[in-house]
C-alpha positions in Angstrom: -43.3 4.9 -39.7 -43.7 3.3 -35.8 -47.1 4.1 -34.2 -47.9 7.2 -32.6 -46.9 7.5 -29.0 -48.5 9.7 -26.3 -46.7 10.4 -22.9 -48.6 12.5 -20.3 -48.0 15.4 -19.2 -47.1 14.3 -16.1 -45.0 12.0 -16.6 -43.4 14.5 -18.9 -42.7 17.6 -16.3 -39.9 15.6 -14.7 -38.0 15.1 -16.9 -37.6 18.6 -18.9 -35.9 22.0 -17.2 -38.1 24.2 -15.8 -37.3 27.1 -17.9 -38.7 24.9 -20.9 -42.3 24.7 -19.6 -44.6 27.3 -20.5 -45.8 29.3 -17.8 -48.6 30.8 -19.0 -50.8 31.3 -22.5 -48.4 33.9 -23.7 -45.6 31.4 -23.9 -46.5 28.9 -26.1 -44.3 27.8 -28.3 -44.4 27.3 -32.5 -44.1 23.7 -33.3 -41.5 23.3 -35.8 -42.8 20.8 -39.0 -41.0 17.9 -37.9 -39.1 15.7 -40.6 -39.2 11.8 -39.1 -39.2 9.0 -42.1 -37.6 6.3 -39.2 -38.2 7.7 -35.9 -41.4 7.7 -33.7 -42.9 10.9 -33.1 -44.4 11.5 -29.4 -46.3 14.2 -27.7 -46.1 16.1 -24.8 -48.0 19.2 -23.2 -49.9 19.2 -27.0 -46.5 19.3 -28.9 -44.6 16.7 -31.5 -41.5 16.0 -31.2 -39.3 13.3 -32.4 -37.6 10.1 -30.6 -34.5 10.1 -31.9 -33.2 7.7 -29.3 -35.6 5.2 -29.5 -36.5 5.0 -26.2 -40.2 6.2 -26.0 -39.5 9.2 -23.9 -38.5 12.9 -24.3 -35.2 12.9 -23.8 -33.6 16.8 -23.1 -31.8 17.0 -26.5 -35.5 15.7 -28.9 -36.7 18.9 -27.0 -36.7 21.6 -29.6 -38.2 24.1 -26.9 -34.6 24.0 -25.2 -31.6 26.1 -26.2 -29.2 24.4 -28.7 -26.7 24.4 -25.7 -28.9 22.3 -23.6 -29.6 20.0 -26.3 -26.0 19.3 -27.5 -24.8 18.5 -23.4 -28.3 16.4 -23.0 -26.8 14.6 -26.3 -23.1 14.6 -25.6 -24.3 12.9 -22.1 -25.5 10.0 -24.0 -22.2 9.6 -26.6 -19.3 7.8 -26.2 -15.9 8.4 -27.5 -16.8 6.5 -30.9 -19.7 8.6 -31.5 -18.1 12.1 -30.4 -15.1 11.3 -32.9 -17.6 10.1 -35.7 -18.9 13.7 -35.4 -15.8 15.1 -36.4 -15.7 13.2 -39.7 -16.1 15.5 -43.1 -15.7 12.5 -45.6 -15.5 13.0 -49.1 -18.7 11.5 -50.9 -18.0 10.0 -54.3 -20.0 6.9 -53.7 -22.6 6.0 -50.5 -22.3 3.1 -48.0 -24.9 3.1 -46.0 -22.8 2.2 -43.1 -21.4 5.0 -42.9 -24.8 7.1 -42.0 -26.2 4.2 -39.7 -23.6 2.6 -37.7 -20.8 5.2 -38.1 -23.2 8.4 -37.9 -20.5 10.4 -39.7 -21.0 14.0 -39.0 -20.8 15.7 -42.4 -20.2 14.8 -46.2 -18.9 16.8 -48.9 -20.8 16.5 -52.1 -19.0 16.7 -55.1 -20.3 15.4 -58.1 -22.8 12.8 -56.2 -25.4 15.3 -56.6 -24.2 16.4 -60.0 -27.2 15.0 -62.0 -29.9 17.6 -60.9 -31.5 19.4 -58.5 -34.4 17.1 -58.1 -31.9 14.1 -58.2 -29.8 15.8 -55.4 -32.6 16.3 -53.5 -33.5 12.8 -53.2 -29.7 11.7 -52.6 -29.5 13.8 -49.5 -32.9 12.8 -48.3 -31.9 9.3 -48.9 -28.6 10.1 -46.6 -30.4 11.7 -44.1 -32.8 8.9 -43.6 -30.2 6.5 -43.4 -28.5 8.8 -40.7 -32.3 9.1 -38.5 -31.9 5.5 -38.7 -29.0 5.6 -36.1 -28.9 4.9 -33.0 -28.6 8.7 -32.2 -30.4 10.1 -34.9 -27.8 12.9 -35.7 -28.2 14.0 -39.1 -25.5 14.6 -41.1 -24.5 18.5 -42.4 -23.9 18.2 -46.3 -21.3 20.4 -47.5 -19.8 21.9 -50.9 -17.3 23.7 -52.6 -19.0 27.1 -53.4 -16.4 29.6 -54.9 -18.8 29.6 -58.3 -22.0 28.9 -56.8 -23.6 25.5 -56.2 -21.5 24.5 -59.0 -21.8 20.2 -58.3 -25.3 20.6 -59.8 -25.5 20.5 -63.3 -28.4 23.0 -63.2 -27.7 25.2 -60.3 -26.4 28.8 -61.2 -23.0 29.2 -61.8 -21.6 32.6 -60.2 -19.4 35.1 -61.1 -15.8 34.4 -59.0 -14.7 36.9 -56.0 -12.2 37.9 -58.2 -15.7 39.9 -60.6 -17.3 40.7 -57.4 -14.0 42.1 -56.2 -14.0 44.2 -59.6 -17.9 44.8 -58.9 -17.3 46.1 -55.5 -20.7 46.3 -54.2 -21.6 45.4 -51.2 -25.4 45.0 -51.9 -24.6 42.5 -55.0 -22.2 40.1 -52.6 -25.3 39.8 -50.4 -27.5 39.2 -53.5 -25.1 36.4 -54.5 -25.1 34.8 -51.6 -28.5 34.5 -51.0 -29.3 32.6 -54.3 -26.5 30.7 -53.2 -27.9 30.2 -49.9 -31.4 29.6 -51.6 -29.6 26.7 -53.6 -27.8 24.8 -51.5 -30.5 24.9 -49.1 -32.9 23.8 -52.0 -31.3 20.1 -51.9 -30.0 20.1 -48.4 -26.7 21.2 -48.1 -26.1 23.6 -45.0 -22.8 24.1 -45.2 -20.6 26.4 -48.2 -17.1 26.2 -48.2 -16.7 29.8 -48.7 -16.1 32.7 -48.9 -12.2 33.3 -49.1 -10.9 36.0 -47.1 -7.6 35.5 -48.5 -5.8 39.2 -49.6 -4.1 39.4 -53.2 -0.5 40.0 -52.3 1.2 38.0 -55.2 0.4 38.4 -58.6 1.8 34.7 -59.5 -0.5 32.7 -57.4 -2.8 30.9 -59.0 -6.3 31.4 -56.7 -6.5 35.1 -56.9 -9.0 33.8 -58.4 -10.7 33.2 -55.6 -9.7 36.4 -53.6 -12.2 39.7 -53.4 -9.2 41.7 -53.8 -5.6 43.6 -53.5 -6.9 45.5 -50.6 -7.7 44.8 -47.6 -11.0 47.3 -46.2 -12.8 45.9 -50.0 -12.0 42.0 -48.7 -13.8 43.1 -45.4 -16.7 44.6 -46.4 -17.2 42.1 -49.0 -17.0 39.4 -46.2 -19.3 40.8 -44.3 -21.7 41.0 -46.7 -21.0 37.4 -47.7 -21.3 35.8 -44.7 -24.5 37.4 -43.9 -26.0 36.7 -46.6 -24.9 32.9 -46.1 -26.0 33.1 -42.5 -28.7 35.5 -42.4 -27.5 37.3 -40.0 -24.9 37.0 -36.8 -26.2 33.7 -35.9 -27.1 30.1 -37.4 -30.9 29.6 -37.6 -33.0 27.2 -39.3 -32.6 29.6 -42.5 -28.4 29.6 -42.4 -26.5 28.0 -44.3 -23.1 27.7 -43.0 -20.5 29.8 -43.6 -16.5 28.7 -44.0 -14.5 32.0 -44.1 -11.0 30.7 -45.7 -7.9 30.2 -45.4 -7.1 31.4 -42.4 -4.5 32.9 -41.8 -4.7 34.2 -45.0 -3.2 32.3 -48.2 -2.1 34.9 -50.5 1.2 35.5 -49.5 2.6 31.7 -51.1 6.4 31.5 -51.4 7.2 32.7 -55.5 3.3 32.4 -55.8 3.5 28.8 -55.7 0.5 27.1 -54.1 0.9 24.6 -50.9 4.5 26.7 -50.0 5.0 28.4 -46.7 3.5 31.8 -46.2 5.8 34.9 -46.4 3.8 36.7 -44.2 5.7 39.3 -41.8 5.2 40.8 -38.8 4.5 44.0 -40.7 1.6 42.7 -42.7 0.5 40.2 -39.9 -2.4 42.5 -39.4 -3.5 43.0 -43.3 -4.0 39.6 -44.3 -5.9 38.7 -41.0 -8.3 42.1 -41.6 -11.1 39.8 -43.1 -10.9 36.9 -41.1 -11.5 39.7 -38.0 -14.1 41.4 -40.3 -16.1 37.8 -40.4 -15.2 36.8 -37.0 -17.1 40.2 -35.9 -19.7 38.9 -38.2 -20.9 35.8 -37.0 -19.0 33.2 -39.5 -20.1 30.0 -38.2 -16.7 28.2 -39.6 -12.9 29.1 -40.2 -11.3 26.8 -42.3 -7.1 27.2 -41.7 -5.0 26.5 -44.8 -4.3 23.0 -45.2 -1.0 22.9 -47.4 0.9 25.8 -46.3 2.9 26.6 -42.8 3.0 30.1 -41.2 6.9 30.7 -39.9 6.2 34.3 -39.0 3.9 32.8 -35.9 6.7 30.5 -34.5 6.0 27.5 -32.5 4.6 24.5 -34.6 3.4 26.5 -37.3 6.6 26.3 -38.7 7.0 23.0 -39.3 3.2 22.4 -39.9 0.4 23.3 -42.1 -1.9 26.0 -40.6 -4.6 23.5 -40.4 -2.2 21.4 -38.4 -0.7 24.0 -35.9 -1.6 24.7 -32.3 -0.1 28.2 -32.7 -2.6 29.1 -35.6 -5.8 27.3 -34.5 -5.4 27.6 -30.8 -3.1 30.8 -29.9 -3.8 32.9 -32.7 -7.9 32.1 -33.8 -8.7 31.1 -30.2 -6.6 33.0 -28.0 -5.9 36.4 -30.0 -8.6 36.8 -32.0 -11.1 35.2 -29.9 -13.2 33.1 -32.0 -15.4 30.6 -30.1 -17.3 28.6 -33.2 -16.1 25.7 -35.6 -12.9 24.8 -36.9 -12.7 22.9 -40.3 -9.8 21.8 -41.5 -8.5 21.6 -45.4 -8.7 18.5 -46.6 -5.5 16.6 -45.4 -4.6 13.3 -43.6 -3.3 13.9 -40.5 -6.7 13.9 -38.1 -4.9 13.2 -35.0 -2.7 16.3 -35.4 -5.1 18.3 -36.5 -7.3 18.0 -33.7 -5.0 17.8 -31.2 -4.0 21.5 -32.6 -7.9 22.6 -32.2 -9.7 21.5 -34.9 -13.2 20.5 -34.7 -14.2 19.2 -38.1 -11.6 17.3 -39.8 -12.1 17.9 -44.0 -11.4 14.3 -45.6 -11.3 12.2 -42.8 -13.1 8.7 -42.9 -14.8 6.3 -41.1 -11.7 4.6 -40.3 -10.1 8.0 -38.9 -12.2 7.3 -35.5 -10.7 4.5 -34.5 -7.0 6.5 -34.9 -8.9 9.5 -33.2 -9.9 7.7 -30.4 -6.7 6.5 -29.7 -4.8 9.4 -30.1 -7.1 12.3 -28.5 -7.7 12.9 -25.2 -11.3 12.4 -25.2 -12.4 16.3 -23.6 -11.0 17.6 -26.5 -13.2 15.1 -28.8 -16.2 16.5 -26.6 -15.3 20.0 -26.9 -15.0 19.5 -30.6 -18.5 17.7 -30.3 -20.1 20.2 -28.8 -19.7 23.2 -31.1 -20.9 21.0 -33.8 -24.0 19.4 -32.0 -24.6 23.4 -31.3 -24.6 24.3 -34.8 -27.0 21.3 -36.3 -29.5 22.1 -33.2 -28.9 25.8 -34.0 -29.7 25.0 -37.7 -33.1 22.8 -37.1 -32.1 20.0 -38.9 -33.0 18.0 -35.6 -36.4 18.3 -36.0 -36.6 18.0 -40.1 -33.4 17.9 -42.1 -35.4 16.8 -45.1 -35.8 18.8 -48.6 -39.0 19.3 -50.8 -37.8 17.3 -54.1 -40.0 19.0 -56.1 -39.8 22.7 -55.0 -35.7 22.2 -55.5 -36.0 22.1 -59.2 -37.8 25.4 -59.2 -35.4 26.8 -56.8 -31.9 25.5 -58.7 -30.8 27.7 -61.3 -34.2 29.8 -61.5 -34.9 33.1 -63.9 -34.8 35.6 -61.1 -30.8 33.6 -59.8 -29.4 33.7 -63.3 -30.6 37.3 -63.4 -28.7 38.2 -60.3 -25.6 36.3 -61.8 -25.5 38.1 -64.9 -26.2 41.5 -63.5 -23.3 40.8 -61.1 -20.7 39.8 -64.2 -21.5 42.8 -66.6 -21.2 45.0 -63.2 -17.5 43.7 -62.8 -16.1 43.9 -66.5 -13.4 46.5 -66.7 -12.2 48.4 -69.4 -8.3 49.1 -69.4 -8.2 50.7 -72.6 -10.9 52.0 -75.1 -10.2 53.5 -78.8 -11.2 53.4 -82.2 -14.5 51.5 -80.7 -17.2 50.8 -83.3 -21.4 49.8 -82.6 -20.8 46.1 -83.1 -24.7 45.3 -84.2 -25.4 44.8 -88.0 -21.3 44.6 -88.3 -19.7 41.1 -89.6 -17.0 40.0 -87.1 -14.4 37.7 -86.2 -14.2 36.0 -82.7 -10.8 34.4 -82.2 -8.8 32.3 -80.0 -9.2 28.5 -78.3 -10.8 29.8 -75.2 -13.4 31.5 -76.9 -14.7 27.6 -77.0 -13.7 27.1 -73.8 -16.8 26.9 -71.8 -15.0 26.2 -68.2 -12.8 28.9 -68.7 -15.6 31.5 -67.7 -15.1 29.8 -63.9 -12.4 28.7 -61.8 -12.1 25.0 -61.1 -14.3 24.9 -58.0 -17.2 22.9 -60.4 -17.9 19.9 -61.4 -14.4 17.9 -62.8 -14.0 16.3 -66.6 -15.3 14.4 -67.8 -18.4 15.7 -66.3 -20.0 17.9 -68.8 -21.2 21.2 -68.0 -24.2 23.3 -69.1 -23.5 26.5 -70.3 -23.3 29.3 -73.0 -19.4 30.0 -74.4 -18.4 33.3 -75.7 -18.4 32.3 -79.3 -22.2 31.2 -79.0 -23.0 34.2 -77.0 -21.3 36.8 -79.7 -22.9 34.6 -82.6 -26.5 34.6 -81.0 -25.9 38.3 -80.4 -24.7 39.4 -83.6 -26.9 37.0 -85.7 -26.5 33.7 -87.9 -23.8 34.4 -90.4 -22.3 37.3 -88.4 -19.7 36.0 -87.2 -16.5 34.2 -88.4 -14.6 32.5 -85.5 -10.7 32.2 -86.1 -9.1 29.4 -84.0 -5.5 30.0 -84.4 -3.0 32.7 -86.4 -2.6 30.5 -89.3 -6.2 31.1 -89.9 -6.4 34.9 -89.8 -7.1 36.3 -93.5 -4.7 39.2 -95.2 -7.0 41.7 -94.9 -9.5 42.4 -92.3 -9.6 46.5 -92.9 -12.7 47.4 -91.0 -13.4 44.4 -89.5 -14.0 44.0 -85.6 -12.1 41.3 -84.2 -13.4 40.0 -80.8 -9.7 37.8 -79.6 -10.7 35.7 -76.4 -7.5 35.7 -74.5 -6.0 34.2 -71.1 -6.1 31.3 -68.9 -8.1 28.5 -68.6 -9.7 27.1 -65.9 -7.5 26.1 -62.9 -7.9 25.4 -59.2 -4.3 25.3 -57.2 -2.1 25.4 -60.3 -2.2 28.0 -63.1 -2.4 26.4 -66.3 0.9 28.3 -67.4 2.5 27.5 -63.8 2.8 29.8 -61.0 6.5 31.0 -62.6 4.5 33.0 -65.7 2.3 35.5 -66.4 3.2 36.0 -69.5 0.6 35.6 -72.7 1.5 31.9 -74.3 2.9 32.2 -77.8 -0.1 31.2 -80.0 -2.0 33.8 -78.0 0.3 36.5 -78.8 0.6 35.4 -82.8 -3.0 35.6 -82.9 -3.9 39.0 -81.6 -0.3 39.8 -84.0 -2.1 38.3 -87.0 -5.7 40.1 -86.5 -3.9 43.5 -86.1 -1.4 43.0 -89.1 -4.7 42.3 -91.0 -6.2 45.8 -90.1 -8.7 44.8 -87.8 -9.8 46.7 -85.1 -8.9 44.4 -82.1 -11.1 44.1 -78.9 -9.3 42.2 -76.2 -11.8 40.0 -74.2 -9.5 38.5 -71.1 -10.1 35.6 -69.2 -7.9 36.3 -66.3 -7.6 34.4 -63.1 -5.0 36.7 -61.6 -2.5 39.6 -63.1 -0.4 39.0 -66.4 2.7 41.1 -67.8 0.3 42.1 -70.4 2.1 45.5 -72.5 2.1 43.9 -75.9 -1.2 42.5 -75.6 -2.4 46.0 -74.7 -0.6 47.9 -77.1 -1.8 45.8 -79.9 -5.6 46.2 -79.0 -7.9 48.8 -79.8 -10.0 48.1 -76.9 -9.2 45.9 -73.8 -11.8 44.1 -71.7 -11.1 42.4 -68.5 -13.7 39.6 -68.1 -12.2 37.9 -65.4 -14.3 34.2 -64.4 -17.8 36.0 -65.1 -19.4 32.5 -64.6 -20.5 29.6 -66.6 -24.1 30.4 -66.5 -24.5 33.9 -67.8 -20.9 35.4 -67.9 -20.6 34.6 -71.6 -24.3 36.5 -72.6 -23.1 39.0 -69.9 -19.5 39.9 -72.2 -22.2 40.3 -75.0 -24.3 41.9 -74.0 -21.5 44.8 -72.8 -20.2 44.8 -76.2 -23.0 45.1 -78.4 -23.4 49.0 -75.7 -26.5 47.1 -73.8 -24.8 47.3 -70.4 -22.5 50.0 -69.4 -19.2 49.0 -68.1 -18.1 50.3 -64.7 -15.7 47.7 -63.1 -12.2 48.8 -61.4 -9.5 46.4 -61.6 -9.1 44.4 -57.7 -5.4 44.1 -58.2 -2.3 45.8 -59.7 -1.3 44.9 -63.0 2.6 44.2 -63.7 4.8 45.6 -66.4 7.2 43.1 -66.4 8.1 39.7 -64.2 10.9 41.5 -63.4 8.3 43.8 -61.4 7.1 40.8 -60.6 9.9 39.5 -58.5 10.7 42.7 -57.0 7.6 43.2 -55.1 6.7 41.4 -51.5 4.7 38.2 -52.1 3.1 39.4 -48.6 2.7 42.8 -49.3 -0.7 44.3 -51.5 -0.2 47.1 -53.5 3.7 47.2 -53.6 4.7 47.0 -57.4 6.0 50.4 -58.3 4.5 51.7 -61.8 2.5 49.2 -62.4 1.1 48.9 -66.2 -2.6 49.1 -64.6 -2.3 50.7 -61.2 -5.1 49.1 -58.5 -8.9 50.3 -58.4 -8.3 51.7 -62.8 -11.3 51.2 -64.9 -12.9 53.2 -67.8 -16.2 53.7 -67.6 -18.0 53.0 -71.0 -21.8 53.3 -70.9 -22.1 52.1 -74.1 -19.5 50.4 -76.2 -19.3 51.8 -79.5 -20.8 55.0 -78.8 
């Protein structure tokens, strides 16, 4: 670290706003703990503060004792083109050049699986960044970012959550907030400050694949639930040194894909318009700090260039309808696509997967005020968010922060609160019983989240179902059954646990967005236990609604587990059926009878399928299974 520098006083008042000087005792400020492995630190009036610019003066935007809006125009004042466009930049970070930080000064990095290997190990990586980044000729640090639909889930320790599609089923407020916060607590643990979540999206379609991802088939549960997570992100209405950023998604609301196939143009209407853009309004009202547009699907029903382009592409989305209509004022981040000079000629601000390289096209092909007023919310938000004055993490306190006692608590209570029962007879105490747990996915630890986590072959820490059930019931307790060929004659008072559903998925089903019907070694299996004379308890992985009647009507008892979470889900599913946690949860979305329901209903419309199998918001409440 550079010597110590002292500037008086003096020399000091001329160059600050007036409003910044302390006019008498009562006013002092609270010096922030200032962060500076590169830069000088200097004094003034008995405060610290760091020389980001090198120059061995207080410059308006090292001033932590002016508003973030005074900072960002002292800063913008002293950027040119180049710099303002390398703010935009959201690169993907799979591997590090350290270019990229010190000449470039890229504005923000996703994660992914760089920070995979640990929490103390992530630490370091984003300390390491951020160093490089002080090291500019700026010293803007860079906003690290993740996919957060499960949790921190690029950490191999962090605490896998529970998917909206359980806290839709949950529908508690309180627990959102809960899950948030030991997200929040997470993320900021090793640095990141931004989460690219929570979806606001409204199940409209049964077919689509990220329902998954949704809160739920109606629209006043998706805004509450908003709320509560973006506050919980945030902290509050507005970013502090204690946010973390949230990126309410994807606006204008992706549920409504054309036959349920992902990346297809919105069927939204003028009649439902208003329900899918509920929870956006419910988080704009919030505070949310980011909007992120849908990046692979166009929006006909708003005209103009949404038509022909993606939402995170179109003027009429971004500008007329987020801007002008609903009046949001803070960041824009795209989806990650490859048009950057569309995209922020549209209105974005943040441009998800652009590059280095994409400054050079943005300079050329944006008028330069729009790269400033893009700039300038995001110069806003990281003085807004303190990481100015110390954007570095405690290595060691993040490994007792990451995937702690009291998070995994909060995750498990927040799966067992979400199972729903859709039918319950013939149910037996399963402790001190022999049983059978059946079916591939009962194996399947990945299953028990979406696809938002760490990608094979990265291997991922975690309990499965069968290992839950088999630590539950005892050594010797339990006979696992992989396929139908396996399933003995008789199995006359015998439970048999059959894990059925989907496996883990992102944008594409793993049965394709045309089914929802069970595959056929599914259905011979649950055929087989029940010809056997077992009594047959349904445990369902479910990532959005399947045509499910035989599968129902050849269980005893039917559980819907939903993505309960890598971390605790599987002990959570145990834990319901051996009667130690009641079951309350209401399924978020209708259930069909038939695809032929299916087609019949509006892929834009929520709650449209007439006589469903499972009608929206059913559940049986069991308090303790067996009993």
């Amino acid at each position: 670290m550079k010597a110590t520098k002292r500037l008086l006083a003096l020399a000091l008042t001329g160059l600050l706003a007036l409003g910044a000087m302390p006019v008498c005792a009562e006013d002092a400020y609270v010096q922030p703990e200032l962060g500076a492995r590169v830069k000088s630190i200097i004094e003034a009036d008995g405060y610290q503060f760091k020389d980001l610019n090198d120059n061995g003066q207080l410059d308006p935007y090292e001033d932590w004792r002016l508003s973030a809006e005074e900072r960002a125009e002292d800063l913008l004042s002293q950027m040119d083109a180049t710099q303002k466009a390398a703010q935009m930049v959201h690169l993907t970070l799979v591997s590090k050049k350290d270019a990229w930080f010190t000449d470039n000064n890229v504005g923000f990095a996703l994660v992914y699986e760089y920070i995979f290997d640990g929490a103390r190990e992530a630490a370091q990586r984003t300390n390491e960044i951020q160093e490089l980044s002080e090291s500019s000729a700026l010293g803007i640090p860079v906003i690290f970012s993740m996919d957060t639909e499960a949790g921190a889930a690029f950490m191999s320790d962090a605490t896998f959550l529970p998917d909206e599609i359980n806290q839709g089923a949950a529908n508690d407020a309180e627990l959102v907030a809960r899950l948030n916060e030991v997200l929040k607590e997470e993320l900021m643990a090793v640095g990141v400050r931004m989460a690219l979540s929570p979806d606001a999206d409204l199940i409209t379609d049964p077919r689509w694949g990220r329902n998954q991802e949704c809160y739920s088939e109606d629209s006043e549960v998706v805004q509450k639930l908003i709320v509560a997570a973006v506050q919980a992100l945030q902290g509050g209405s507005a970013l502090t040194e204690d946010s973390v950023i949230a990126t309410v998604k994807h606006f204008p609301g992706a549920g409504a894909q054309t036959g349920g196939v992902d990346g297809t143009p919105l069927t939204i209407q003028e009649d439902t318009l208003a329900l899918h853009l509920a929870g956006f309004k419910a988080a704009i009202d919030a505070g949310v700090a980011a909007v992120m547009p849908y990046g692979y699907s166009t929006v006909p029903v708003l005209g103009g260039d949404a038509v022909e382009n993606s939402a995170d592409q179109s003027a009429a989305v971004m500008t007329d309808l987020l801007r002008g209509e609903l009046g949001y004022t803070g960041i824009i981040q795209t989806d990650w696509g490859l048009n950057f000079v569309g995209a922020a000629n549209a209105g974005a601000d943040i441009l998800g997967g652009a590059g280095v390289r994409s400054t050079r096209q943005l300079i050329e092909g944006v008028d330069e005020a729009r790269l400033t007023d893009a700039c300038r919310r995001i110069l806003i938000a990281k003085f807004q968010l303190g990481i100015f004055e110390n954007p570095y993490v405690d290595e060691d306190a993040a490994e007792t922060v990451v995937g702690s006692e009291a998070h995994r608590a909060v995750a498990q209570e927040a799966a067992a609160k979400s199972f729903t029962m859709i039918k319950y007879e013939n149910a037996q105490p399963l402790a001190g019983q022999k049983l059978v747990v059946a079916g591939a996915l009962a194996q399947d630890l990945r299953a028990l989240n979406s696809g938002w986590t760490a990608k094979d072959p990265v291997e991922l820490t975690g309990t499965t179902l069968l290992e839950a059930l088999t630590e539950k019931a005892g050594e010797g307790s339990v006979t696992y059954i992989a396929e139908a060929a396996d399933v003995p004659a008789d199995l006359t008072g015998v439970t048999a646990i059959a894990v059925i559903g989907e496996a883990s998925g992102t944008h594409e089903p793993a049965w394709g967005s045309a089914n929802l019907e069970f595959p056929q070694e599914q259905t011979e299996l649950v055929r087989a236990l029940r010809r056997a004379g077992a009594n047959v308890v349904e445990v369902v992985l479910m990532n959005r609604p399947y045509v499910m009647n035989e599968m129902v009507e050849l269980a005893d008892s039917v559980l819907l587990a939903y993505r309960p979470g890598v971390t605790c889900g599987a002990q959570a599913v145990a834990d319901a059926l051996f009667g130690e946690t009641p079951i309350t949860g209401r399924t978020p979305f209708q259930i069909p009878r038939s695809m032929e329901q299916v087609l019949a209903q509006r892929e834009d419309m929520p709650k449209d399928i007439e006589d469903p199998l499972v009608d929206y918001g059913f559940g049986i409440d069991v308090a303790r299974f067996g009993e």
